[in-house]
Biotite code that builds the C-alpha atoms (Angstrom):
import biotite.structure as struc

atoms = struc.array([
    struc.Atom([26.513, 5.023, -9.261], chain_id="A", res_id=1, res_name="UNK", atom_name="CA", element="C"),
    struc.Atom([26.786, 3.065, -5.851], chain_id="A", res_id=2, res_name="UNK", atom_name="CA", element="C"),
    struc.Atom([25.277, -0.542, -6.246], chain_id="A", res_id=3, res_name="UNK", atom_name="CA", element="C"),
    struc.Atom([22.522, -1.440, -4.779], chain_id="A", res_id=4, res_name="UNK", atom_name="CA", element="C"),
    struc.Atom([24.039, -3.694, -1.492], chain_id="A", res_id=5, res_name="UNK", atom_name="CA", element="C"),
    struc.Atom([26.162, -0.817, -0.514], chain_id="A", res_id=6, res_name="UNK", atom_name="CA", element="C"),
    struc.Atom([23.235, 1.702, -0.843], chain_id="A", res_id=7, res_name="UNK", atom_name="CA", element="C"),
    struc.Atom([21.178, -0.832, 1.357], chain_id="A", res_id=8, res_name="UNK", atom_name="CA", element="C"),
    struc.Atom([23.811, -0.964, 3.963], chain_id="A", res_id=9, res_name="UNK", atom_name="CA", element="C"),
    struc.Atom([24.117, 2.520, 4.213], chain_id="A", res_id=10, res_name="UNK", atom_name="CA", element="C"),
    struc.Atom([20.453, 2.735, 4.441], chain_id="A", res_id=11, res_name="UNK", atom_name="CA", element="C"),
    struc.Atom([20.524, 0.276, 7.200], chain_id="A", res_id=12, res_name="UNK", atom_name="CA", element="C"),
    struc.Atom([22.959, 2.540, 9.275], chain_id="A", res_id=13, res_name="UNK", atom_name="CA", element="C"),
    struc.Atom([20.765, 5.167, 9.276], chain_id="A", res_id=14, res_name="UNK", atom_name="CA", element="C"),
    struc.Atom([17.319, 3.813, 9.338], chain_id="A", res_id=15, res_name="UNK", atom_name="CA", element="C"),
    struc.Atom([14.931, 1.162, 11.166], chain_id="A", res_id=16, res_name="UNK", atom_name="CA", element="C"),
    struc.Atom([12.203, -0.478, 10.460], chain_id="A", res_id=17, res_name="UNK", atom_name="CA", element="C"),
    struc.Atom([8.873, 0.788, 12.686], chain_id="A", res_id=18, res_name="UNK", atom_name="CA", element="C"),
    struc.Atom([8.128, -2.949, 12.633], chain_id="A", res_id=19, res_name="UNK", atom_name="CA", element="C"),
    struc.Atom([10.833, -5.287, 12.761], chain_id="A", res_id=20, res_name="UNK", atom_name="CA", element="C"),
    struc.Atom([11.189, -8.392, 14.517], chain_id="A", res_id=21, res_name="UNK", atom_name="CA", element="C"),
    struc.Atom([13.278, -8.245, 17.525], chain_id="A", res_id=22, res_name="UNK", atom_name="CA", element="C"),
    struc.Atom([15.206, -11.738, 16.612], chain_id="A", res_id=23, res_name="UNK", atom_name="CA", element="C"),
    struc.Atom([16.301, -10.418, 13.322], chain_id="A", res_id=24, res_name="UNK", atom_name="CA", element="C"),
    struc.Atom([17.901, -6.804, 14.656], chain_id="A", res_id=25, res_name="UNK", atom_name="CA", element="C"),
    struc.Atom([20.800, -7.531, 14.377], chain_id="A", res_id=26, res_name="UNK", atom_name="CA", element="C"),
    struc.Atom([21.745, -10.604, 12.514], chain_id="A", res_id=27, res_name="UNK", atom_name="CA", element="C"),
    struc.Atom([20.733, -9.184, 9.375], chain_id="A", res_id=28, res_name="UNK", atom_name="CA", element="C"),
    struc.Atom([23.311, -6.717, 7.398], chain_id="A", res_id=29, res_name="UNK", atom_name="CA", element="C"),
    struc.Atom([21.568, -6.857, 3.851], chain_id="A", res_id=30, res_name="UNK", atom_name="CA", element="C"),
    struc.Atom([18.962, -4.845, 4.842], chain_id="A", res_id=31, res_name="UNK", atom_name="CA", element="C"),
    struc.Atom([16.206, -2.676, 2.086], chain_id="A", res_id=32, res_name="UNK", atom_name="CA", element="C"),
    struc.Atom([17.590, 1.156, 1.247], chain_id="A", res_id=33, res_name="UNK", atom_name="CA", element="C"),
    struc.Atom([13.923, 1.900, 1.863], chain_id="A", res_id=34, res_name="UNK", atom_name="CA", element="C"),
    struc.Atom([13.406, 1.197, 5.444], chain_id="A", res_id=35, res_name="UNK", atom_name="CA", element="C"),
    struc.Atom([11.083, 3.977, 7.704], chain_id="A", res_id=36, res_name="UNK", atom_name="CA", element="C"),
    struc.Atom([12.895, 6.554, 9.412], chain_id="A", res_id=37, res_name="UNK", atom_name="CA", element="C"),
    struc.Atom([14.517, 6.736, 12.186], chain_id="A", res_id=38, res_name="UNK", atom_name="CA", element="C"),
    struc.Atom([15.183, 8.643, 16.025], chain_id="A", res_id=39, res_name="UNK", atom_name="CA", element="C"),
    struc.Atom([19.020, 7.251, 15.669], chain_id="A", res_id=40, res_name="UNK", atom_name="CA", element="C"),
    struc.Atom([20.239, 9.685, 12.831], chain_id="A", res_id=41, res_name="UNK", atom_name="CA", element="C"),
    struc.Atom([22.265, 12.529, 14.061], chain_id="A", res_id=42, res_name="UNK", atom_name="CA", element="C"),
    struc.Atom([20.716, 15.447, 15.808], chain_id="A", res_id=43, res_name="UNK", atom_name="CA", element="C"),
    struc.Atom([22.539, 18.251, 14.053], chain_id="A", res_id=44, res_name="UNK", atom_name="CA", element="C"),
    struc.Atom([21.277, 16.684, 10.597], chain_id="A", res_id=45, res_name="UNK", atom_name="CA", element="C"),
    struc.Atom([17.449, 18.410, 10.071], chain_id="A", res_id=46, res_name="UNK", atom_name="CA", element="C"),
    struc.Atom([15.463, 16.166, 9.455], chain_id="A", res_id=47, res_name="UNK", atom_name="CA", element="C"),
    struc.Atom([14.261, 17.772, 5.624], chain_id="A", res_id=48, res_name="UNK", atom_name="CA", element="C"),
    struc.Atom([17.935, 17.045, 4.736], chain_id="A", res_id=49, res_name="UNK", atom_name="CA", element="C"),
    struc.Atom([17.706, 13.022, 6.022], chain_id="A", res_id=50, res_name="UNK", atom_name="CA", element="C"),
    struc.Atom([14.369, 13.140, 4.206], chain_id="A", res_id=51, res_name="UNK", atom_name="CA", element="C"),
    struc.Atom([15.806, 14.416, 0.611], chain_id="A", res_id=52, res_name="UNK", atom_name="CA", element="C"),
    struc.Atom([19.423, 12.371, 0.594], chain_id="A", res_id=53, res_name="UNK", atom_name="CA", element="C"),
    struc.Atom([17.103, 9.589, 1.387], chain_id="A", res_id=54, res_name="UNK", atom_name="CA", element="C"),
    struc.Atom([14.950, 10.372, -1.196], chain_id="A", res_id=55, res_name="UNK", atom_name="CA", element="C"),
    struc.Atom([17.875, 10.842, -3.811], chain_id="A", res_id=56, res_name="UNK", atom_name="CA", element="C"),
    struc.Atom([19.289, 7.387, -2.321], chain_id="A", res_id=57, res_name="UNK", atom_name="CA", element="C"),
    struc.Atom([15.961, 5.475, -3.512], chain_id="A", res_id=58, res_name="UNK", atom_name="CA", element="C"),
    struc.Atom([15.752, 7.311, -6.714], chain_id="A", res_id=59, res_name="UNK", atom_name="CA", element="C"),
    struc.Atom([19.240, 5.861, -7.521], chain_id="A", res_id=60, res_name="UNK", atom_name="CA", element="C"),
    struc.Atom([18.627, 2.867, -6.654], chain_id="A", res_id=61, res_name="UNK", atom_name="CA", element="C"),
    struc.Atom([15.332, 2.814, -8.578], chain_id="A", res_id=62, res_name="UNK", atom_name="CA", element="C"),
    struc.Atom([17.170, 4.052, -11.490], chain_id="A", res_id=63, res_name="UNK", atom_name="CA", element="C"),
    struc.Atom([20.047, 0.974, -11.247], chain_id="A", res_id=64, res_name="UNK", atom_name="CA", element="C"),
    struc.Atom([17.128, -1.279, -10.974], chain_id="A", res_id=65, res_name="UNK", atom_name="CA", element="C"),
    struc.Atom([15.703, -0.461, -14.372], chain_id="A", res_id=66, res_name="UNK", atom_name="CA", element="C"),
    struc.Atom([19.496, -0.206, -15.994], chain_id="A", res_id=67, res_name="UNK", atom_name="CA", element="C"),
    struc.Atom([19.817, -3.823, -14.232], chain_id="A", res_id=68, res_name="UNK", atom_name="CA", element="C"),
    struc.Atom([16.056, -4.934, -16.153], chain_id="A", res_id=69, res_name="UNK", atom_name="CA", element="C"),
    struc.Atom([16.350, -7.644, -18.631], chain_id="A", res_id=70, res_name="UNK", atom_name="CA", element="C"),
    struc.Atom([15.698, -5.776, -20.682], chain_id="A", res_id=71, res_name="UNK", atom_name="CA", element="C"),
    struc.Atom([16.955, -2.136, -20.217], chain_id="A", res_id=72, res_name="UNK", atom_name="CA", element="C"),
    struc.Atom([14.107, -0.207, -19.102], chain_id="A", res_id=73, res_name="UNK", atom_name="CA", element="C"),
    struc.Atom([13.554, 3.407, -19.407], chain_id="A", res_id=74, res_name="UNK", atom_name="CA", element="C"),
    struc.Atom([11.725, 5.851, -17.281], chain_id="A", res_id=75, res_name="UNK", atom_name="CA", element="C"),
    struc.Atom([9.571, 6.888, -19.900], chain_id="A", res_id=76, res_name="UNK", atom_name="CA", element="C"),
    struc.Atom([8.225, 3.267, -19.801], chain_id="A", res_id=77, res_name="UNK", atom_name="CA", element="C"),
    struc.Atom([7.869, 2.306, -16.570], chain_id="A", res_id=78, res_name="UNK", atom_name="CA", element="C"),
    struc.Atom([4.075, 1.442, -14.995], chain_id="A", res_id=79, res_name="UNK", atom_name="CA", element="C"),
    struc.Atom([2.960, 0.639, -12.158], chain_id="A", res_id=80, res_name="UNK", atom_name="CA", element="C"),
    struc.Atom([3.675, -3.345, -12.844], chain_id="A", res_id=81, res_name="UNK", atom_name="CA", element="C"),
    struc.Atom([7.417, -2.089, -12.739], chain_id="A", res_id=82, res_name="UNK", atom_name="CA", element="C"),
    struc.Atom([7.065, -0.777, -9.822], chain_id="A", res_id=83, res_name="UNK", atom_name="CA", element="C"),
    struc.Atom([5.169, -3.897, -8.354], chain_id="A", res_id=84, res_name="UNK", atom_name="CA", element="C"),
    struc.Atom([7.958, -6.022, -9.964], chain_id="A", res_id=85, res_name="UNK", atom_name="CA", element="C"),
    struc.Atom([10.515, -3.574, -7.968], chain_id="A", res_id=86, res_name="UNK", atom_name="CA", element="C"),
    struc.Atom([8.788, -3.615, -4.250], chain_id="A", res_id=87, res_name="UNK", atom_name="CA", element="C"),
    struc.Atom([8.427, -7.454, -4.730], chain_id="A", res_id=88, res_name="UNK", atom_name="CA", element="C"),
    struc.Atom([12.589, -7.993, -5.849], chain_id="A", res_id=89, res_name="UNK", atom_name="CA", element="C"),
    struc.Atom([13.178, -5.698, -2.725], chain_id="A", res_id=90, res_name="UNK", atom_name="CA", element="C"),
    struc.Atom([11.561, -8.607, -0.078], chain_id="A", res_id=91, res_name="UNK", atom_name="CA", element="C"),
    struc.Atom([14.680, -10.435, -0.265], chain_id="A", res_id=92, res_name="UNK", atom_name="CA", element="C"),
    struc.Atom([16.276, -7.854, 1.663], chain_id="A", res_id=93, res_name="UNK", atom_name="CA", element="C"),
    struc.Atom([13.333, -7.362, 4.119], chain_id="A", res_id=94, res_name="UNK", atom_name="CA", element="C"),
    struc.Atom([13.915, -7.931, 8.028], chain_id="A", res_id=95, res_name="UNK", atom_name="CA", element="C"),
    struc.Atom([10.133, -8.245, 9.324], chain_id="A", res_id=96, res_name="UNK", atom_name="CA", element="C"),
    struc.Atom([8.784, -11.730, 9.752], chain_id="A", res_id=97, res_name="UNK", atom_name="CA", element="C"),
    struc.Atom([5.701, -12.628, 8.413], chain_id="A", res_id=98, res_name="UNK", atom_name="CA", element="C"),
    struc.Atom([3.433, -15.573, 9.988], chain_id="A", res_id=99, res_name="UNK", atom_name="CA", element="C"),
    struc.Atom([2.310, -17.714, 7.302], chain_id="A", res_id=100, res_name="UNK", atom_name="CA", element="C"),
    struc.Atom([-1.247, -18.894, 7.929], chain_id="A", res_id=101, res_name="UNK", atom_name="CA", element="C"),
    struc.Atom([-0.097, -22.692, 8.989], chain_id="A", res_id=102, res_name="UNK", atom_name="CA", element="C"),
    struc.Atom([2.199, -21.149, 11.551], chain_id="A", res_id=103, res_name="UNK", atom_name="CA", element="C"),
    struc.Atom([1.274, -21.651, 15.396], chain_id="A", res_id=104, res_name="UNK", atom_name="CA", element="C"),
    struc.Atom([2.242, -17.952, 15.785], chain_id="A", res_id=105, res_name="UNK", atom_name="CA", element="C"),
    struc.Atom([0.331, -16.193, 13.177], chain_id="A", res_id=106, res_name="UNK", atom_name="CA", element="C"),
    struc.Atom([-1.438, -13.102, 14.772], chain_id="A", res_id=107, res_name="UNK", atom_name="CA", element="C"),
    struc.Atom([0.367, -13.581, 17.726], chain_id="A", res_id=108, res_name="UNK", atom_name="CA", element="C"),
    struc.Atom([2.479, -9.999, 17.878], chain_id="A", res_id=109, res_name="UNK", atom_name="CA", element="C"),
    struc.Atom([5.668, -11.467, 20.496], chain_id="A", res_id=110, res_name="UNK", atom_name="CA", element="C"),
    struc.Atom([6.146, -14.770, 19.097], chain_id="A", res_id=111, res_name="UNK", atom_name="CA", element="C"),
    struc.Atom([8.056, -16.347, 21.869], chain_id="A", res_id=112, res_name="UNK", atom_name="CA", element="C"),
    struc.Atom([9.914, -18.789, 19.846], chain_id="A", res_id=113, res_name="UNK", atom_name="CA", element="C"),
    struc.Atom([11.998, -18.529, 16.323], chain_id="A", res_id=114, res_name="UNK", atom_name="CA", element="C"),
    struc.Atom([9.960, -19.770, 13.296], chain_id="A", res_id=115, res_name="UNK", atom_name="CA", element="C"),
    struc.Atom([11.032, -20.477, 9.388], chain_id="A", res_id=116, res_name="UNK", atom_name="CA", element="C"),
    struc.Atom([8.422, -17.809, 8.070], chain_id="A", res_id=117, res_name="UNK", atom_name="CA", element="C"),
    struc.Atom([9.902, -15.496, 5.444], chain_id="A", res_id=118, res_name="UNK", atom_name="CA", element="C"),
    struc.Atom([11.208, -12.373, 5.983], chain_id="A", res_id=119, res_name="UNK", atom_name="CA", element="C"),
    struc.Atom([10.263, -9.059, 4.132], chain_id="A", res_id=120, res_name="UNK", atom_name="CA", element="C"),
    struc.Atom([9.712, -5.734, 3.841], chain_id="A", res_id=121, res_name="UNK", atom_name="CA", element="C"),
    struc.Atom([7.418, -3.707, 6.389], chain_id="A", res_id=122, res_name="UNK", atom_name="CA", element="C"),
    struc.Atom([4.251, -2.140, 4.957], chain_id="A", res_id=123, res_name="UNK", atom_name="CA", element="C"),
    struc.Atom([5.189, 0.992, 6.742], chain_id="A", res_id=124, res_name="UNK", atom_name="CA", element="C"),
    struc.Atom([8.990, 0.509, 5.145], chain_id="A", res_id=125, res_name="UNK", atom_name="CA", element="C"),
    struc.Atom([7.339, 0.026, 1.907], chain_id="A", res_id=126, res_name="UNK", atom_name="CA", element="C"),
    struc.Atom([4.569, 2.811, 2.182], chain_id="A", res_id=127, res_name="UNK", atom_name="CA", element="C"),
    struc.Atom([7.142, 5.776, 2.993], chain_id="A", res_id=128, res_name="UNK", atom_name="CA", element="C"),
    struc.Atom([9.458, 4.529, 0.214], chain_id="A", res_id=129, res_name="UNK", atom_name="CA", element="C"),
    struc.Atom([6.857, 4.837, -2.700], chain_id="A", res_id=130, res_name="UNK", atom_name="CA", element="C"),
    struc.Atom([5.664, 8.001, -1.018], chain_id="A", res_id=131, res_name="UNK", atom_name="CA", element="C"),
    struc.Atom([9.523, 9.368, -1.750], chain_id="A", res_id=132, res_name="UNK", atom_name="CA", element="C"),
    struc.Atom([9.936, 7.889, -5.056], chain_id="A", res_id=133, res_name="UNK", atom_name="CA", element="C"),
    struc.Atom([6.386, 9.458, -6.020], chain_id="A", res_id=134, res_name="UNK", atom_name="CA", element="C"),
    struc.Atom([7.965, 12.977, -5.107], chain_id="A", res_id=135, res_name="UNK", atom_name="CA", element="C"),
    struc.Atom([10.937, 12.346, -6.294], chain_id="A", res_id=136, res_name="UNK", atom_name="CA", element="C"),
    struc.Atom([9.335, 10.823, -10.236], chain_id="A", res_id=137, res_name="UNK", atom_name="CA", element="C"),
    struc.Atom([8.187, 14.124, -10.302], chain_id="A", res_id=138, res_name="UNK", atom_name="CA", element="C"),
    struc.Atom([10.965, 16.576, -8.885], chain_id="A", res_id=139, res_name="UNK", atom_name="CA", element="C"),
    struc.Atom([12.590, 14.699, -12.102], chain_id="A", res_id=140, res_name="UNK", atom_name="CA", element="C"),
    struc.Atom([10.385, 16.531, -14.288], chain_id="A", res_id=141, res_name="UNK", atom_name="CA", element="C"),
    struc.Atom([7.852, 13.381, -14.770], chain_id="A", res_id=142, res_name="UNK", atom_name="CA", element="C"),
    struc.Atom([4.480, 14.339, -15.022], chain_id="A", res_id=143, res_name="UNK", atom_name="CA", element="C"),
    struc.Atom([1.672, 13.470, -12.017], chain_id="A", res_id=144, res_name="UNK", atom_name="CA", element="C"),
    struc.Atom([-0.837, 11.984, -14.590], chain_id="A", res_id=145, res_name="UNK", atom_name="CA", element="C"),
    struc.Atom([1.669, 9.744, -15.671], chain_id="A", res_id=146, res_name="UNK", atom_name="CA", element="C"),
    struc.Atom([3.803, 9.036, -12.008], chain_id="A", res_id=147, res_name="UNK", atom_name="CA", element="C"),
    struc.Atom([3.715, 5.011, -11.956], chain_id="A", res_id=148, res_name="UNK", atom_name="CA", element="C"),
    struc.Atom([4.088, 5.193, -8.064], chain_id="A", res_id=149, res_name="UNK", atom_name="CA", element="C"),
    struc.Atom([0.603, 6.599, -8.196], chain_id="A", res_id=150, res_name="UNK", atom_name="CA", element="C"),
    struc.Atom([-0.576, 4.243, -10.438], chain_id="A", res_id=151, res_name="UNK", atom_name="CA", element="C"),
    struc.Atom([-3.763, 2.328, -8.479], chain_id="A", res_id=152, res_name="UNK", atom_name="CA", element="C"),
    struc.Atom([-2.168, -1.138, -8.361], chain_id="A", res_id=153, res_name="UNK", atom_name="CA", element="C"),
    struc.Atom([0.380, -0.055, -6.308], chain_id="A", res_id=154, res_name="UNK", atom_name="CA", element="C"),
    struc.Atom([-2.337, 1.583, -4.018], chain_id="A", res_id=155, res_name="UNK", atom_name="CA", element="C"),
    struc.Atom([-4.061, -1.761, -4.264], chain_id="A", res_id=156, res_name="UNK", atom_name="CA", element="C"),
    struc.Atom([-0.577, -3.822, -3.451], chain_id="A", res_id=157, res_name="UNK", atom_name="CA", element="C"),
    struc.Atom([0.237, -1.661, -0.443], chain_id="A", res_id=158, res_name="UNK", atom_name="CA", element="C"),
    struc.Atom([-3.196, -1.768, 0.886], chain_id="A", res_id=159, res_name="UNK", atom_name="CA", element="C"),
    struc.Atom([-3.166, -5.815, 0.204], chain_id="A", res_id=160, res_name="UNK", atom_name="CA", element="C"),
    struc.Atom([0.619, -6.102, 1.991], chain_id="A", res_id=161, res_name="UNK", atom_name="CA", element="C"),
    struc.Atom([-0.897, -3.532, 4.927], chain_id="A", res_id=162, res_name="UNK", atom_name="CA", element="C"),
    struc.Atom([-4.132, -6.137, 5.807], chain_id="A", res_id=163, res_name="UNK", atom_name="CA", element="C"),
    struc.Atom([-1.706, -9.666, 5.253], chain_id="A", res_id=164, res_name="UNK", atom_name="CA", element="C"),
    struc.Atom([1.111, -8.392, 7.460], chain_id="A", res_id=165, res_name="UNK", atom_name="CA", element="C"),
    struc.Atom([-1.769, -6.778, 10.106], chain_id="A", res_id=166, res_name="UNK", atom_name="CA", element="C"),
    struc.Atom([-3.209, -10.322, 10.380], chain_id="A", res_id=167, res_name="UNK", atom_name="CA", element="C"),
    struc.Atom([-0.150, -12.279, 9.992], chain_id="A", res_id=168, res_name="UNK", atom_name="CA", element="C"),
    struc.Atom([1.811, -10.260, 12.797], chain_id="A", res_id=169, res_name="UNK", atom_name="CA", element="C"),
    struc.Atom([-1.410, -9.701, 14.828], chain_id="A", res_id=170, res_name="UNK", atom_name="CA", element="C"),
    struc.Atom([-0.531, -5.996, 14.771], chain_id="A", res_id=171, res_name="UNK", atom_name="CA", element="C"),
    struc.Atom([-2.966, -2.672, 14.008], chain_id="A", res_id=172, res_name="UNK", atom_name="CA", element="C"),
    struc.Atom([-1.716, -0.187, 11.270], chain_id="A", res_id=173, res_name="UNK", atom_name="CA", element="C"),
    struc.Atom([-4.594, 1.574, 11.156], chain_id="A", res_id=174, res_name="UNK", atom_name="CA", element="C"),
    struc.Atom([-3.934, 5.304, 12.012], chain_id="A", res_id=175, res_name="UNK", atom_name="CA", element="C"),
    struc.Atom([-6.056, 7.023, 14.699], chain_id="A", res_id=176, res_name="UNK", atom_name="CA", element="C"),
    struc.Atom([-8.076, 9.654, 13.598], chain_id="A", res_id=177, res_name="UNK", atom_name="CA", element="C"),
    struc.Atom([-7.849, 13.000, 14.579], chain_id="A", res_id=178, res_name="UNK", atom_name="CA", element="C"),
    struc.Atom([-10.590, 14.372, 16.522], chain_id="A", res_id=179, res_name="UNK", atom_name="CA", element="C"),
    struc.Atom([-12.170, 17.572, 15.730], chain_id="A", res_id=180, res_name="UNK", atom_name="CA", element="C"),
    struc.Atom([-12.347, 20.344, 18.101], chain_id="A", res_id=181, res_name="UNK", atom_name="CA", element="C"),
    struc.Atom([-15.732, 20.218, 19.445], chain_id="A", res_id=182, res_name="UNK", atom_name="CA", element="C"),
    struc.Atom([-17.391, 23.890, 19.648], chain_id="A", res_id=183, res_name="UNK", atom_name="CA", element="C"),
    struc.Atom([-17.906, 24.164, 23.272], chain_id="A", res_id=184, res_name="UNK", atom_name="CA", element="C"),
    struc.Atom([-21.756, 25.513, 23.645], chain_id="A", res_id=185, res_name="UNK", atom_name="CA", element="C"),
    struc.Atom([-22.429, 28.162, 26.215], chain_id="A", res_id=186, res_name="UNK", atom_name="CA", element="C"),
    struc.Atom([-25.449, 26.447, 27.649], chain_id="A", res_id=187, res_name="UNK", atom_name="CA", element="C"),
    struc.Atom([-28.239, 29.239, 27.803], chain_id="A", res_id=188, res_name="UNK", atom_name="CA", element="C"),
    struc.Atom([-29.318, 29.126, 31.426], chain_id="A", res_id=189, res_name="UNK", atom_name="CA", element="C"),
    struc.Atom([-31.406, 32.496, 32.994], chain_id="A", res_id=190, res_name="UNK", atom_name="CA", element="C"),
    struc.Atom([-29.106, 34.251, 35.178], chain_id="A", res_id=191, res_name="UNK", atom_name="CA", element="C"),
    struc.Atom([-30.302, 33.296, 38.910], chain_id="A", res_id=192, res_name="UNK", atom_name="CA", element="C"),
    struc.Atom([-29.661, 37.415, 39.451], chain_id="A", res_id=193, res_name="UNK", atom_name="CA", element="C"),
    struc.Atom([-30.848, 40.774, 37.338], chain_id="A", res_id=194, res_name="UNK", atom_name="CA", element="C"),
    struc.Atom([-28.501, 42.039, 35.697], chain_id="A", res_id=195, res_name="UNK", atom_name="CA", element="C"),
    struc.Atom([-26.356, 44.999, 37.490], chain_id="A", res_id=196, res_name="UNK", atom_name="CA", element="C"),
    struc.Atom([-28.651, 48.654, 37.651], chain_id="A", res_id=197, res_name="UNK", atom_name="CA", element="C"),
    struc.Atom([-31.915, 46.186, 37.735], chain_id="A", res_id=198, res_name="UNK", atom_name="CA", element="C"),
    struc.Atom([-33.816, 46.896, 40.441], chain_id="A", res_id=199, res_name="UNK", atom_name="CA", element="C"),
    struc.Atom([-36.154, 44.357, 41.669], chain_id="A", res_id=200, res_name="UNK", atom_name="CA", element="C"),
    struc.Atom([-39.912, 45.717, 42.245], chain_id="A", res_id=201, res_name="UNK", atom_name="CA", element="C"),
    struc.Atom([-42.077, 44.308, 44.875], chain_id="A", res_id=202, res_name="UNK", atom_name="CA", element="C"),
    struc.Atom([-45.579, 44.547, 44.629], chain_id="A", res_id=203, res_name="UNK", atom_name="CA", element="C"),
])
């Protein structure tokens, strides 16, 4: 099984962050295996078949991550605080800065100067990865009552990550809602002429 670096840096190749900094494109080379999707992958490749060797990427490395747990940790066993303890241990290879709340630029979306806030993952980065290994838990014959990547702390820690980074970065994530086709009413207005084969009388 690859390690984990060399899965991340194949990741990285293939993949970019929706919402990463522009100062840290491209000095970073340790980037997450579960970064958003991107335009650059190859045209001829559908994009179903980026979607599932992605997927199968993340479930490996998920799978090296509990053989690397001290101690050993089985599928069978994992919750959702596993999975917590696994999107937290993936920050260290994250490449969006996030404004702490004593930095001048927090909220400010184009910081125009380099600050020491930490790096980590994106929300959006972090949201399509569970959404993979959640398909993927159960492609592996896990059952859906019992999928830890459904579990409702990691709703809860995605939703929390979602609100700090949308403050901290002074950016919206919330999606626009569709708007339903209005039914388009045919006003009922008399016709200002009889119908056809009407004749008017005059008295």
């Amino acid at each position: 099984m690859d390690s984990i670096p060399e899965l991340m840096e194949s990741s990285n190749s293939e993949h970019t962050s929706m919402s990463t900094d522009t100062n840290t494109n491209n000095n970073n080379n340790n980037s997450a295996v579960l970064v958003g999707s991107s335009s650059s992958s190859p045209v001829s490749a559908p994009s179903s078949s980026r979607y599932e060797n992605q997927k199968r990427r993340d479930w490996n490395t998920f799978g090296q991550y509990l053989k690397n747990h001290r101690p050993p940790l089985s599928l069978s066993r994992c919750s959702g605080a596993h999975v917590l303890e696994f999107l937290r241990y993936l920050d260290q290879f994250g490449k969006t800065k996030v404004h702490t709340p004593i930095c001048p630029f927090f909220g400010h979306p184009n910081p125009p100067a380099p600050c020491p806030c930490p790096l980590r993952q994106a929300w959006g980065s972090l949201d399509a990865l569970i959404g993979r290994l959640r398909a993927a838990f159960e492609e592996n014959g896990g059952k859906p009552e019992a999928n830890p990547f459904g579990a409702r702390a990691v709703r809860l820690y995605l939703r929390e990550v979602r609100d700090l980074q949308s403050k901290a970065r002074g950016i919206s994530y919330e999606k626009k809602k569709r708007k339903r086709p209005q039914q388009q009413l045919t006003p009922q207005v008399p016709p200002l002429l009889p119908p056809p084969g009407h004749a008017t009388h005059h008295q």
